[in-house]
C-alpha positions in Angstrom: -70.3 56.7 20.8 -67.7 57.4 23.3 -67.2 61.2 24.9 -63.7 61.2 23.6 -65.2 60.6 20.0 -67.7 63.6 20.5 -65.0 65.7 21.7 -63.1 65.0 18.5 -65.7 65.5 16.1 -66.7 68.2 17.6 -63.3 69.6 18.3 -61.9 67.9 18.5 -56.9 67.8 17.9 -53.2 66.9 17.0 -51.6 66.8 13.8 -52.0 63.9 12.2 -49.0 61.1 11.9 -48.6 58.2 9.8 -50.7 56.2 12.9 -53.5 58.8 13.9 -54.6 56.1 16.1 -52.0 56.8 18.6 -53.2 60.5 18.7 -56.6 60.0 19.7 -56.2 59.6 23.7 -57.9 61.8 26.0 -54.0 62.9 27.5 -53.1 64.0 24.1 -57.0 65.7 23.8 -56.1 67.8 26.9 -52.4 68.6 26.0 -54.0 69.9 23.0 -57.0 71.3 24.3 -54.4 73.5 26.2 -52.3 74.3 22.9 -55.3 75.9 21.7 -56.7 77.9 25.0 -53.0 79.7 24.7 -53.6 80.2 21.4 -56.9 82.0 21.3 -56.7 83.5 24.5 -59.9 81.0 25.7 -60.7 80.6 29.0 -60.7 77.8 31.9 -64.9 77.9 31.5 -64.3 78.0 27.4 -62.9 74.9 28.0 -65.2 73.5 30.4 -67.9 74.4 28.1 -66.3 72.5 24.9 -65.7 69.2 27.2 -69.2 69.1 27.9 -71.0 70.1 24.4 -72.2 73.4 25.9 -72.0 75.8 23.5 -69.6 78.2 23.7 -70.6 82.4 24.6 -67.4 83.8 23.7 -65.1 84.4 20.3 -62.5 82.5 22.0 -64.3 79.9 22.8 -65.5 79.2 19.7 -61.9 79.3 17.8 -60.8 76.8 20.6 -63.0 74.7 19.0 -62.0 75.9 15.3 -57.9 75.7 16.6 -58.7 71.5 17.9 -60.5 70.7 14.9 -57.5 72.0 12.9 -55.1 70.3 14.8 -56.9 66.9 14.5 -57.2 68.1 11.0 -61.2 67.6 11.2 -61.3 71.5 9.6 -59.2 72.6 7.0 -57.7 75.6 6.1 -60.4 77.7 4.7 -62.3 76.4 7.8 -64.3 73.7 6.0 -64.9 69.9 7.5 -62.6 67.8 6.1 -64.8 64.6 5.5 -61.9 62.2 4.6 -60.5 62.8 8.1 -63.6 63.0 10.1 -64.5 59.4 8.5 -61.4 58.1 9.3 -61.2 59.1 13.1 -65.3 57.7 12.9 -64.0 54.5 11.7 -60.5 54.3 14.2 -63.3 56.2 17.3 -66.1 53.3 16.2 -63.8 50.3 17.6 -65.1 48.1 15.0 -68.9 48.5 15.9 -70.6 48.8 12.7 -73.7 50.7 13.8 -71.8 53.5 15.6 -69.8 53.8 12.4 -72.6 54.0 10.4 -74.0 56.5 12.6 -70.6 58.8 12.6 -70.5 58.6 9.1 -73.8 59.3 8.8 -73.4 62.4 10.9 -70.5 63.5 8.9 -72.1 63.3 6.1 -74.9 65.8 7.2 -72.5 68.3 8.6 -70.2 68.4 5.5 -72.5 69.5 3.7 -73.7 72.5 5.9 -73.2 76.4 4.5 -71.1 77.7 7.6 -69.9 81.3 8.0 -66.7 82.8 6.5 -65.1 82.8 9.6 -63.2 79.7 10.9 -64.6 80.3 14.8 -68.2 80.5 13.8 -67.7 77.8 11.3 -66.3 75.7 14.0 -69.5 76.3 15.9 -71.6 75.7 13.5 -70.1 71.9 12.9 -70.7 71.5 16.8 -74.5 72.4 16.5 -74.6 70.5 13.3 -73.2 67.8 15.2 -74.6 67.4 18.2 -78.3 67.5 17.1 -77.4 64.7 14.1 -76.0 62.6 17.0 -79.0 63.0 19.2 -81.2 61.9 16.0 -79.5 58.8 15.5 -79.5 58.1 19.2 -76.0 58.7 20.3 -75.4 59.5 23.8 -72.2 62.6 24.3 -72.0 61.6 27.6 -71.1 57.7 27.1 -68.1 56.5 28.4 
């Protein structure tokens, strides 16, 4: 599963258009990734911290994470995972490799399902816990590609 996959599950970042495949590129992930720090006032190191699945110490670190998954539409509104999108960006993130589909959706699955907090921030880092420990169950590696 590649990092840029991780980071958009996780995070992960732009509104999505009629080809969401087009959004998914690790320039767009940073142009966004810097939306969002000027947004919630996050830091260089909350940012450092979310590229490399460490978890984050700070409120504003935590609602980057909420404000990407928003933008990439992986959270919704009321701060809950939206599973139709995460599948889809598993499916378009998977490159046609069945198992590592399989795997996402697996993972998903799981995480949808978790009780998170009210608030969106804690939510979001909630779904990154959730996450990350499903995706070292099944194997997958954050720091591929």
């Amino acid at each position: 599963m590649s990092r840029l996959m991780c980071l958009l599950l996780l995070a992960v970042v732009a509104v999505v258009s009629s080809a969401p495949h087009e959004d998914l590129t690790k320039e767009h992930t940073a142009e966004v990734a810097q939306e969002c720090k000027t947004e919630t006032g996050a830091t260089d190191e909350d940012v450092e911290h979310m590229m490399h699945h460490k978890p984050s110490d700070s409120h504003e670190g935590k609602c980057l994470r909420a404000c990407m998954m928003k933008k990439f539409e992986i959270m919704d509104a009321t701060g809950k995972l939206n599973k139709e999108r995460a599948l889809e960006m598993v499916k378009i993130l998977s490159k046609d490799d069945a198992a590592k589909e399989a795997a996402g959706a697996d993972v998903v699955e799981k995480c949808e399902a978790l009780e998170v907090p009210k608030d969106d921030c804690d939510a979001a880092a909630a779904y990154e816990t959730c996450i990350v420990e499903h995706m070292h169950e099944h194997g997958l590696s954050l720091e591929e590609h």
